[in-house]
N, CA and C atoms as a LAMMPS dump frame, in Angstrom:
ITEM: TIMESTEP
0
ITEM: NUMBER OF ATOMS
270
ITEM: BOX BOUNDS ff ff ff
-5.0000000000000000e+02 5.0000000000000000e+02
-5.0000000000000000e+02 5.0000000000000000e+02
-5.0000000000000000e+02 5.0000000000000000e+02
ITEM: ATOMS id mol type element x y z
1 1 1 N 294.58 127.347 -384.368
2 1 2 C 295.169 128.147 -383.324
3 1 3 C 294.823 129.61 -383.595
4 2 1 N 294.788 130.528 -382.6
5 2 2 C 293.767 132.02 -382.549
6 2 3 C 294.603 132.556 -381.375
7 3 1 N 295.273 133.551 -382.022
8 3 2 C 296.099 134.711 -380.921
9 3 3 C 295.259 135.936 -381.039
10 4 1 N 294.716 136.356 -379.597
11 4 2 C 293.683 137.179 -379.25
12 4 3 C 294.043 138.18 -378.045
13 5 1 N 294.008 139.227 -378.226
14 5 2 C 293.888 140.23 -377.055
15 5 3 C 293.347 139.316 -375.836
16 6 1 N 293.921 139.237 -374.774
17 6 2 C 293.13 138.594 -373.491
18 6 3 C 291.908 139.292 -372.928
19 7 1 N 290.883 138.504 -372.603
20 7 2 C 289.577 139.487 -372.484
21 7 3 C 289.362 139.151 -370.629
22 8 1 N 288.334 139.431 -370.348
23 8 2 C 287.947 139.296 -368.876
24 8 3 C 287.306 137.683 -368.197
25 9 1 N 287.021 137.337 -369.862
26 9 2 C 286.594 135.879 -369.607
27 9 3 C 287.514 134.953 -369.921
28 10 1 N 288.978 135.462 -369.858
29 10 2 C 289.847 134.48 -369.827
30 10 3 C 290.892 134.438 -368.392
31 11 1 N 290.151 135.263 -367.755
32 11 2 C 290.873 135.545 -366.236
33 11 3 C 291.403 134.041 -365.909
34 12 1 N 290.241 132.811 -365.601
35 12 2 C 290.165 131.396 -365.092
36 12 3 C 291.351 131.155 -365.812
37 13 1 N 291.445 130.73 -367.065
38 13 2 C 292.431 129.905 -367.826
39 13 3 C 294.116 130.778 -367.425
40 14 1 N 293.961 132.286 -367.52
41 14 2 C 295.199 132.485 -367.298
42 14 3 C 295.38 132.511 -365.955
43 15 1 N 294.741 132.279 -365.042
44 15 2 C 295.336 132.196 -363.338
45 15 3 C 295.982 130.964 -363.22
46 16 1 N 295.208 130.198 -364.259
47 16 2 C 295.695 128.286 -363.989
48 16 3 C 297.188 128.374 -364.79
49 17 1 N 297.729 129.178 -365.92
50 17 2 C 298.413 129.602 -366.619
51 17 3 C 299.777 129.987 -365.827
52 18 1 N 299.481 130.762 -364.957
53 18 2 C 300.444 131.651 -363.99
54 18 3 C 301.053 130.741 -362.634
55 19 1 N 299.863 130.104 -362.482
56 19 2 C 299.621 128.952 -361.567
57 19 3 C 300.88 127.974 -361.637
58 20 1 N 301.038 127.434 -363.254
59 20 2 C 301.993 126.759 -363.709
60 20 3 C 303.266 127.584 -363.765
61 21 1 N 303.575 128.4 -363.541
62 21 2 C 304.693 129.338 -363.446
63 21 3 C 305.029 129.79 -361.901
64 22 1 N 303.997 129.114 -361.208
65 22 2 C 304.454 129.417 -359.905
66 22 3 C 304.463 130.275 -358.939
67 23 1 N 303.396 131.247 -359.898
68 23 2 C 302.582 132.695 -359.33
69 23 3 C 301.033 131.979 -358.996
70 24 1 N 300.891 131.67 -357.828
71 24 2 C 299.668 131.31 -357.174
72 24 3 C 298.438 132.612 -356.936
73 25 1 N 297.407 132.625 -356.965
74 25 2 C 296.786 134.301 -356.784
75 25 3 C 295.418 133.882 -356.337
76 26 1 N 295.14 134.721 -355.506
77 26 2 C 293.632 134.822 -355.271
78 26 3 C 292.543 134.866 -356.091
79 27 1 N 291.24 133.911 -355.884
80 27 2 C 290.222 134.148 -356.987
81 27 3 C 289.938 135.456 -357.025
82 28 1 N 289.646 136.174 -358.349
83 28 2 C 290.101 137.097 -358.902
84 28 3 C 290.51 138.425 -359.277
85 29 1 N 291.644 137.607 -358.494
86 29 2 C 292.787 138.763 -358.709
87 29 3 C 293.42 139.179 -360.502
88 30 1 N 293.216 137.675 -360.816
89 30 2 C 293.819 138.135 -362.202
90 30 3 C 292.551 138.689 -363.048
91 31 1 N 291.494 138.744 -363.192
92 31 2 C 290.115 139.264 -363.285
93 31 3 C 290.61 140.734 -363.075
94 32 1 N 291.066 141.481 -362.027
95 32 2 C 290.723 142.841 -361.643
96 32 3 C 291.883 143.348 -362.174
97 33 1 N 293.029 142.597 -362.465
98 33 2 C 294.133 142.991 -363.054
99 33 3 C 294.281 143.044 -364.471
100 34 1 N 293.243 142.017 -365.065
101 34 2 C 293.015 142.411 -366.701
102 34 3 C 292.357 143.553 -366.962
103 35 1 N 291.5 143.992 -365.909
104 35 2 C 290.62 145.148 -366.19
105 35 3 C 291.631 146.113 -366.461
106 36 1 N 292.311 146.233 -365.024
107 36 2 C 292.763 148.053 -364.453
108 36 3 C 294.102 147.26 -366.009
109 37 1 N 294.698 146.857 -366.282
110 37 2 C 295.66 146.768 -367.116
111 37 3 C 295.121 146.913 -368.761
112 38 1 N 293.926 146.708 -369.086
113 38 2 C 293.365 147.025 -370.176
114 38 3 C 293.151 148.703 -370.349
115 39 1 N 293.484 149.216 -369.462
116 39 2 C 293.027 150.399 -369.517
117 39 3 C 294.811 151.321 -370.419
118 40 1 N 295.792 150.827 -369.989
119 40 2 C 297.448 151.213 -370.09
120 40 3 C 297.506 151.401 -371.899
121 41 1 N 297.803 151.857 -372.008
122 41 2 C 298.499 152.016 -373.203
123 41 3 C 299.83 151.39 -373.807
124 42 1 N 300.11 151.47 -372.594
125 42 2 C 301.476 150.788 -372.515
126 42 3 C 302.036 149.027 -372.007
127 43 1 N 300.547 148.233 -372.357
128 43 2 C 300.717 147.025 -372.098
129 43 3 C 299.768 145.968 -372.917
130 44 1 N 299.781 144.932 -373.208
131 44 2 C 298.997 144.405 -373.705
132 44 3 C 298.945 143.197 -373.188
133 45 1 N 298.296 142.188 -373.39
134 45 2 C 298.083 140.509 -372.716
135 45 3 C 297.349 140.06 -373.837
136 46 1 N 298.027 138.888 -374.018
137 46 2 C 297.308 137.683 -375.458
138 46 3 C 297.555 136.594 -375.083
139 47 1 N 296.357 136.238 -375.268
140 47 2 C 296.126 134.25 -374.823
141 47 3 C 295.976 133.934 -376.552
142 48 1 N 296.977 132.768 -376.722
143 48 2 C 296.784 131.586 -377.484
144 48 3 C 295.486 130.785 -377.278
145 49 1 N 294.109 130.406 -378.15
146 49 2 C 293.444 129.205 -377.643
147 49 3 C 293.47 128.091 -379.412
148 50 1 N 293.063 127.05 -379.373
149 50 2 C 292.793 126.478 -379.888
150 50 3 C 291.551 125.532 -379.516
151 51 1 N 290.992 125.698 -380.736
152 51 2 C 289.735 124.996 -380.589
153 51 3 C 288.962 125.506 -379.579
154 52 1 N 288.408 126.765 -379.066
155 52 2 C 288.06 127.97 -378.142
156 52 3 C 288.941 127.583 -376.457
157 53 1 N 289.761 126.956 -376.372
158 53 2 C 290.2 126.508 -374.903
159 53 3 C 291.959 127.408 -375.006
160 54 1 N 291.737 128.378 -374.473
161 54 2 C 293.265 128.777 -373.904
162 54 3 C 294.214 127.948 -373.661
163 55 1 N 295.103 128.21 -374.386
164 55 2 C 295.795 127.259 -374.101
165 55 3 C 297.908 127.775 -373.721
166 56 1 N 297.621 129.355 -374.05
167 56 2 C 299.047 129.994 -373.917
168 56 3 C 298.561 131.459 -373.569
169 57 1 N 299.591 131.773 -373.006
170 57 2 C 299.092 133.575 -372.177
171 57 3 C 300.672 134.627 -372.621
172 58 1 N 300.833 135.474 -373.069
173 58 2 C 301.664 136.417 -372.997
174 58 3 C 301.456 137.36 -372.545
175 59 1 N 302.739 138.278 -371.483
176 59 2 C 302.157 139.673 -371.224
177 59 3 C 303.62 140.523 -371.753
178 60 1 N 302.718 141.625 -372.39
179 60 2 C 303.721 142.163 -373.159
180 60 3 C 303.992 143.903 -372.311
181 61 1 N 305.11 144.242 -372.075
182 61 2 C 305.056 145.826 -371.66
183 61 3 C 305.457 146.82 -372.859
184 62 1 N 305.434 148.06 -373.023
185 62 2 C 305.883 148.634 -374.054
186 62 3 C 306.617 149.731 -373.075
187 63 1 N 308.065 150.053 -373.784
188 63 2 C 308.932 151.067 -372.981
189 63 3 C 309.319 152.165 -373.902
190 64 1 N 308.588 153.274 -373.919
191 64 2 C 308.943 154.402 -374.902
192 64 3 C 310.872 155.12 -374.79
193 65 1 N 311.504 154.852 -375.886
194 65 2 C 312.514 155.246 -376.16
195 65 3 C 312.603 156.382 -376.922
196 66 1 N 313.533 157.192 -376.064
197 66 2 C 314.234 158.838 -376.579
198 66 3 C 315.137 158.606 -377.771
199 67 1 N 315.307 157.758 -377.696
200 67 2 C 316.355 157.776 -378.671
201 67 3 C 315.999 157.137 -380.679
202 68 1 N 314.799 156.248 -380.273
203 68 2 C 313.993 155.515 -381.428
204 68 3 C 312.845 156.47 -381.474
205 69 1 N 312.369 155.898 -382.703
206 69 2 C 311.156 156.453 -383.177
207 69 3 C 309.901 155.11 -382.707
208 70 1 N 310.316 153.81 -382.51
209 70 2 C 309.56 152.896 -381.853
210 70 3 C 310.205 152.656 -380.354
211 71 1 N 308.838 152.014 -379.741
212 71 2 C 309.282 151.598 -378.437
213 71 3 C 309.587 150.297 -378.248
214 72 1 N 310.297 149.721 -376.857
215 72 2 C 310.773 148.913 -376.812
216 72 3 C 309.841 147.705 -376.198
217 73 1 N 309.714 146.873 -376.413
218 73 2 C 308.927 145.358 -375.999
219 73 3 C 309.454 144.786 -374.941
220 74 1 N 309.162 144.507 -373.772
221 74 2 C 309.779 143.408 -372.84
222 74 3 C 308.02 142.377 -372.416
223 75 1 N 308.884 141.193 -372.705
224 75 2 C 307.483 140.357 -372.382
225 75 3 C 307.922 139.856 -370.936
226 76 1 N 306.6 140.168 -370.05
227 76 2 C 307.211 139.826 -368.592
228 76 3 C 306.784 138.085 -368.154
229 77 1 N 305.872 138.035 -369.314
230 77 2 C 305.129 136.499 -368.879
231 77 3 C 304.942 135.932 -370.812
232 78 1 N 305.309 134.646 -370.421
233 78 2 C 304.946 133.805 -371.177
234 78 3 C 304.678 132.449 -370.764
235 79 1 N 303.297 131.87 -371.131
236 79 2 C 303.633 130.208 -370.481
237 79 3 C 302.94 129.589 -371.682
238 80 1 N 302.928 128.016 -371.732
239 80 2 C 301.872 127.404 -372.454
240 80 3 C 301.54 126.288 -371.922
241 81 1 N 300.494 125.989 -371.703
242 81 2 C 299.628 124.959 -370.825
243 81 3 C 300.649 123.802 -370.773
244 82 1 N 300.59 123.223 -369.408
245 82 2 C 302.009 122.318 -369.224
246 82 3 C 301.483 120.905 -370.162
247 83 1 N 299.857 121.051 -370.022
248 83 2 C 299.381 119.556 -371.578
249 83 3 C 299.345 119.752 -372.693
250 84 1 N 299.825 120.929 -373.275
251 84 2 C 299.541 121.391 -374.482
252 84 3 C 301.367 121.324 -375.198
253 85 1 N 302.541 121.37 -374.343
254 85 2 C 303.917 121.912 -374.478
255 85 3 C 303.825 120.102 -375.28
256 86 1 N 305.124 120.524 -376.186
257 86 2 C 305.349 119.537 -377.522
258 86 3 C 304.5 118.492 -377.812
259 87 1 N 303.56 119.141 -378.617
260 87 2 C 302.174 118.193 -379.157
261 87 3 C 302.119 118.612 -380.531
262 88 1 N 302.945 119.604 -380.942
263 88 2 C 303.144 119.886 -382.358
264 88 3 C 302.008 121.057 -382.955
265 89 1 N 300.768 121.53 -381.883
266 89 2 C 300.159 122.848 -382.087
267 89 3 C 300.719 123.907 -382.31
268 90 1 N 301.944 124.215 -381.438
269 90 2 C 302.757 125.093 -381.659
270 90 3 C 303.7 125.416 -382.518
């Protein structure tokens, strides 16, 4: 198992990803949205694959706090392939 920054050639696997969560999207939309979102500072996206096949997607936001010296994490997406959920990879 390999937790990786999400790249542009994992657009396919995470649309099918989102897909299963019930966010349906235009071919690629999630493509143009990894781009312009790679650019933020303030966000990141990581696909799980095993054995090179995606198989889990996270999207992470970062929320700068006045009050900490770190910022705060909210993950807005998490899924893991609906054939992959309790098979013991995880």
């Amino acid at each position: 198992m390999n937790i990786r920054k999400a790249e542009h050639k994992d657009a396919s696997a995470i649309r099918i990803l989102m897909e299963q969560l019930g966010y349906p999207t235009e071919e690629g939309f999630i493509a143009k949205k990894l781009i312009d979102l790679s650019k933020s500072s303030d966000h990141c996206d990581l696909v799980c694959e095993l054995e090179g096949k995606v198989l889990g997607f996270l999207s992470l936001h970062f929320i700068p706090q006045i009050a900490f010296e770190a910022d705060y994490a909210v993950i807005s997406y998490f899924v893991v392939d609906d054939n992959s959920r309790s098979t013991g990879n995880w």
